[in-house]
C-alpha positions in Angstrom: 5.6 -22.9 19.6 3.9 -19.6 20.3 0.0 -19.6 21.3 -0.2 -16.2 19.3 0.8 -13.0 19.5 -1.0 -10.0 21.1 -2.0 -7.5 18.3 -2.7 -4.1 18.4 -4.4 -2.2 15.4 -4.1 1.9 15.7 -6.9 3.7 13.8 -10.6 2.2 13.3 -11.1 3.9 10.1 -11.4 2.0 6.6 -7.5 0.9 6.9 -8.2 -0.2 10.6 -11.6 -2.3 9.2 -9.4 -3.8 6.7 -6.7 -5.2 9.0 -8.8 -6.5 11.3 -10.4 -8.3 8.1 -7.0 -9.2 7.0 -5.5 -10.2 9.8 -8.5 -13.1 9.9 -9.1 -13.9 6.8 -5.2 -14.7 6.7 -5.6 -16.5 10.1 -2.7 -14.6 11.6 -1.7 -16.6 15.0 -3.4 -14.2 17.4 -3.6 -14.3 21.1 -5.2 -11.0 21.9 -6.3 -8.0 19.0 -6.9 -4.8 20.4 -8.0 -1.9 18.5 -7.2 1.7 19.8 -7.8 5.2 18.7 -8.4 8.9 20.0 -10.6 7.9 21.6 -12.6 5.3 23.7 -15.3 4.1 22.0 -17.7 0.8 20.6 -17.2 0.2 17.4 -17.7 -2.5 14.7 -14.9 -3.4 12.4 -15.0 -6.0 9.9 -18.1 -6.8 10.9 -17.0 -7.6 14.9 -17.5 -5.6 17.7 -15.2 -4.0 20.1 -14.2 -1.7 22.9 -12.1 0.5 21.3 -9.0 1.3 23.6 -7.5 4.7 23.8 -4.0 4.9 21.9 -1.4 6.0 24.3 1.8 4.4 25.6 0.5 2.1 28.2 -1.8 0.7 25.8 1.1 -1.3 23.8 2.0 -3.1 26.8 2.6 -6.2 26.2 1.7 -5.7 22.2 3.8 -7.9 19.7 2.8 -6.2 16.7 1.5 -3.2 16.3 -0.1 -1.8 13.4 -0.8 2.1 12.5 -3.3 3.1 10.1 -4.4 6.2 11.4 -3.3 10.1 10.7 0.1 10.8 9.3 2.3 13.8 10.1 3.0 15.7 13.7 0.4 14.9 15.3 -0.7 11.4 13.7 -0.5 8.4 15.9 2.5 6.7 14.6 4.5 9.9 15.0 3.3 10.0 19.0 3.7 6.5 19.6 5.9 3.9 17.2 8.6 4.7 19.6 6.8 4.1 22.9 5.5 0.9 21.2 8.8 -0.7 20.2 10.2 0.2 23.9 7.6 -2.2 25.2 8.9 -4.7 23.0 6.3 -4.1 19.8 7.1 -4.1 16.4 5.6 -1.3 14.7 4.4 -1.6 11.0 3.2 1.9 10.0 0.5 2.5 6.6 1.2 6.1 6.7 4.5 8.0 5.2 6.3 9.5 8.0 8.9 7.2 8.1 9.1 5.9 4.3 12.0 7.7 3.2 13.9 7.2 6.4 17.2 5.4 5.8 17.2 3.8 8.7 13.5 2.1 8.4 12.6 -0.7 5.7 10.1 0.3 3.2 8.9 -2.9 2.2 6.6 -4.9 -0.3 7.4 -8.7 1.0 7.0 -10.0 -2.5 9.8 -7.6 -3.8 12.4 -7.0 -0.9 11.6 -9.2 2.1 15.1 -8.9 2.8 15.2 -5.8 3.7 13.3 -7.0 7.0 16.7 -8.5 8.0 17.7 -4.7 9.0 14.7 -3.5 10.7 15.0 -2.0 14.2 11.4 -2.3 15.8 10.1 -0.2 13.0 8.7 -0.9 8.9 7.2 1.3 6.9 4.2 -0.1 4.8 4.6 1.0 1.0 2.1 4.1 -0.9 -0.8 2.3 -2.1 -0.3 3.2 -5.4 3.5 2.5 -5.2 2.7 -1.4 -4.4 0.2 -1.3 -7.2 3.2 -0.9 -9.5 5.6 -2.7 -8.3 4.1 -5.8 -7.8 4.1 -6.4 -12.0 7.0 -3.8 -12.6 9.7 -5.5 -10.0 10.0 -9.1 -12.0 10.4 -6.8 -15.2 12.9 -5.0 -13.5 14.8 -8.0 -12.6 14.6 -9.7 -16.5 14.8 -6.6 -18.3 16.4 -3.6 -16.3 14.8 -0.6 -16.6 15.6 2.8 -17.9 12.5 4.9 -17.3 9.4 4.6 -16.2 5.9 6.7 -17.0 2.7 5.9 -14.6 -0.7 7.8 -15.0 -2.5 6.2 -11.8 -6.4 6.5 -11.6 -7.0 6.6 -7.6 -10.1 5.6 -6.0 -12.3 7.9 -3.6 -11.4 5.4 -0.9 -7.8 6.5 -0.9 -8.9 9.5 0.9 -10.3 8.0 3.6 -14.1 8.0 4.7 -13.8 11.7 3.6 -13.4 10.9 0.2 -16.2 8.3 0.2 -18.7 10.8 1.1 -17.2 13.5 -1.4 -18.5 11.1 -3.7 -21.6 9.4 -2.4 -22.8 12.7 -0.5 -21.4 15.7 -2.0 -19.0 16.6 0.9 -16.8 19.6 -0.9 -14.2 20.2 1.5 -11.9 17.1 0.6 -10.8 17.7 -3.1 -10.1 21.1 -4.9 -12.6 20.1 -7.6 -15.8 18.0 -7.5 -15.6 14.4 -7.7 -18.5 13.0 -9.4 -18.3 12.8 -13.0 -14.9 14.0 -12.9 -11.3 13.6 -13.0 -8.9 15.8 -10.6 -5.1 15.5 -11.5 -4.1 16.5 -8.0 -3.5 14.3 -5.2 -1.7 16.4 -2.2 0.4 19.4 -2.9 2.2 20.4 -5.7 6.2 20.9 -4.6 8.6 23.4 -6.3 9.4 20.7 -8.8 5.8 20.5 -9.9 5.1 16.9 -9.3 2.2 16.2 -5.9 3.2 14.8 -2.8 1.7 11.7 -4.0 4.0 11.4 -7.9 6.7 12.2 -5.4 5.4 9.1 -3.3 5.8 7.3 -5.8 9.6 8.3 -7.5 10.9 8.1 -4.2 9.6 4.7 -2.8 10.0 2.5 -5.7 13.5 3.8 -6.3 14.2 2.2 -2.8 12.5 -0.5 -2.8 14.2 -1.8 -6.1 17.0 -0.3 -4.7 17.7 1.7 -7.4 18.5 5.6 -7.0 18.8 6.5 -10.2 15.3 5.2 -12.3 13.4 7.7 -13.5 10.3 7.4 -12.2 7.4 10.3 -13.8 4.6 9.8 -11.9 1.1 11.8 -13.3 -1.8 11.0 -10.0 -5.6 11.7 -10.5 -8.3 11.1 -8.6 -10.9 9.4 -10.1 -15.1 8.7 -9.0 -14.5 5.0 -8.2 -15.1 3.7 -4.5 -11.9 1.4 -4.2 -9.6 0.1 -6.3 -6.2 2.2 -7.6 -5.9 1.7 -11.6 -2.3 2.5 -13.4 -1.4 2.9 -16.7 2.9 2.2 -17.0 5.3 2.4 -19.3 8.3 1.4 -18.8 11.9 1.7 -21.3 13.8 -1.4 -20.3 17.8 -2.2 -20.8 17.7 -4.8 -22.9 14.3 -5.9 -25.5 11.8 -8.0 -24.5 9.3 -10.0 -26.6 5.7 -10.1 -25.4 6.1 -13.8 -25.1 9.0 -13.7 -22.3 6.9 -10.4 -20.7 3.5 -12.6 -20.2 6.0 -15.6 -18.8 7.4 -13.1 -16.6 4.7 -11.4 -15.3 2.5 -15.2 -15.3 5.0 -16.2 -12.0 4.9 -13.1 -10.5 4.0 -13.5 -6.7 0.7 -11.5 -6.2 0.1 -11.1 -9.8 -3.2 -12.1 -12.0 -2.2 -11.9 -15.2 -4.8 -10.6 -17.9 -3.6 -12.5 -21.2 -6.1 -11.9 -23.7 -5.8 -8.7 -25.4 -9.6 -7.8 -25.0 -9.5 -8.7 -21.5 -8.7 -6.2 -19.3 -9.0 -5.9 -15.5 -10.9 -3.1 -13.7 -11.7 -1.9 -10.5 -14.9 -3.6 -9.9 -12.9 -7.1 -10.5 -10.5 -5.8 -8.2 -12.0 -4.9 -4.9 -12.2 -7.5 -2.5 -9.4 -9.3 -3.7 -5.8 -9.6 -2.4 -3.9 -9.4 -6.0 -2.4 -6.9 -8.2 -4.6 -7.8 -11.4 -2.7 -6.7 -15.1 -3.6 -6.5 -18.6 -3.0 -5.0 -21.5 -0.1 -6.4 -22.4 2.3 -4.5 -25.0 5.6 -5.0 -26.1 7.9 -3.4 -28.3 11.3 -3.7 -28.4 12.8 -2.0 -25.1 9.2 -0.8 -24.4 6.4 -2.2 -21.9 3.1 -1.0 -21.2 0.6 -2.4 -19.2 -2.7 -2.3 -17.7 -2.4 -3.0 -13.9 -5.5 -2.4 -10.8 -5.4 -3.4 -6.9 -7.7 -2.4 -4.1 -6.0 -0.2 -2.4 -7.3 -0.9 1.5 -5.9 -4.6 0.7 -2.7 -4.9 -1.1 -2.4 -1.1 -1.2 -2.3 -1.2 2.5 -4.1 -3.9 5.4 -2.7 -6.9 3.1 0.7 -5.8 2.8 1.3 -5.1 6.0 0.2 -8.4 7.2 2.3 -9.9 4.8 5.5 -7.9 6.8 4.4 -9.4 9.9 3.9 -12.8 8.4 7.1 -12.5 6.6 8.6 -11.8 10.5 7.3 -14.5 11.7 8.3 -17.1 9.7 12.2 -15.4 9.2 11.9 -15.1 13.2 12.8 -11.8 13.6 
């Protein structure tokens, strides 16, 4: 029986913090956790101190797991260094969405397709935040109902953004979003592609058509940005194969792994009962012949991101993979 594992967690921003929160709260088997970055530096995460170790390939010697939460694209860290990690023997579990779409690298939510762990090769790409949100009451649906189409409007916390995104809306800081946040509403997270939809709608069509493993859904995704500290809120529609009565829908979504279901009609889940809290909370509840709609909120440094990845490397563990 292993003594733990040695851990390394990339990035000591608000993901980072959360990790290292997650990874004891969840009393993950650890041996050694070391947290790296650009730079060398003391800092306090999750309310512990440490000597922040400078991310480069020597420092995932020895590393089990390794987890990225830091800067995507070029020159983000999981870019420069999942592959010098899993040649030291790590596996790599990445928040960011370089590798997502990449056919050869699992994109996984463990309560949906765990199995697609089975194929991993030292590398798993953790889910959009907003995309795990979703699926976690949309997947058993899926499963009961089929589905045809699906509509989301999401409602996307500050925190999404990174500490950036906190002080846009506690300080003022102008130079993260294209509009001011306070008091407002801005239906534009990333870029807007050829076809019209954000990076962050496209996010979302793309990775829950592979994680349900199903190419063809249409998925129409509508993101805003919304003055709320944490917590993601999504409004989702969904046109399912066969009807559905809203008793079978509450049963359905009342076993769903990771799901706190909202049954009363004027009771409703909201960000502020969400943050802090590991589950995908849901609520209002309508059905209509092939038609859902529902309610759903999940903070999005948890589930959205630190929790879920745990969850791969837990699920790892116990498959022993």
């Amino acid at each position: 029986m292993t003594d733990g594992y040695t851990i390394a967690v990339v990035g000591a921003g608000l993901v980072g913090d959360r990790l290292v929160s997650e990874l004891r709260r969840r009393d993950f088997p650890i041996k050694e956790l070391r947290v790296l970055a650009r730079s060398a530096r003391r800092s306090t995460l999750a309310g512990e101190e440490f000597e922040v170790g400078v991310a480069e390939p020597e420092a995932f010697e020895g590393v089990d797991f390794a987890f990225f939460a830091g800067t995507e694209g070029e020159k983000g860290a999981a870019v420069q260094l999942a592959q010098e990690a899993i040649s030291r023997g790590a596996v790599v579990i990445d928040n960011g969405s370089d590798f997502r779409m990449d056919p050869d690298v699992p994109l996984v939510v463990p309560e949906v397709n765990a199995d697609a762990l089975e194929d991993h090769n030292g590398l798993i790409a953790n889910a959009n935040c907003s995309t795990i949100t979703m699926l976690l009451p949309l997947s058993p649906l899926v499963d009961r109902f089929g589905a045809r189409r699906v509509v989301v409007s999401t409602y996307q916390a500050v925190s999404g953004s990174g500490r950036g995104g906190v002080e846009a809306l506690e300080d003022g800081r102008e130079d993260v979003y294209p509009r001011p946040i306070a008091g407002n509403a801005i239906p534009m997270i990333g870029d807007v592609g050829d076809d019209g939809y954000t990076t962050e709608e496209t996010k979302m069509r793309r990775e829950s058509r592979k994680i349900l493993g199903l190419p063809d859904l249409e998925v129409f995704a509508t993101a805003v940005r919304i003055p709320v500290h944490t917590s993601h809120s999504e409004s989702v529609y969904v046109e399912t194969e066969r009807e559905a009565t809203l008793a079978e829908v509450l049963e359905t979504l009342r076993e769903a792994p990771g799901v706190q279901l909202f049954e009363d009609p004027e009771d409703f889940p909201t960000p502020l009962e969400a943050t802090g809290d590991p589950s995908t909370f849901v609520g209002r509840v309508r059905v209509e012949g092939n038609v859902i709609s529902f309610w759903c909120v999940s903070d999005n440094l948890l589930k959205g991101a630190a929790t879920n990845a745990v969850q791969i490397a837990e699920s790892l563990i116990n498959v022993k993979v």
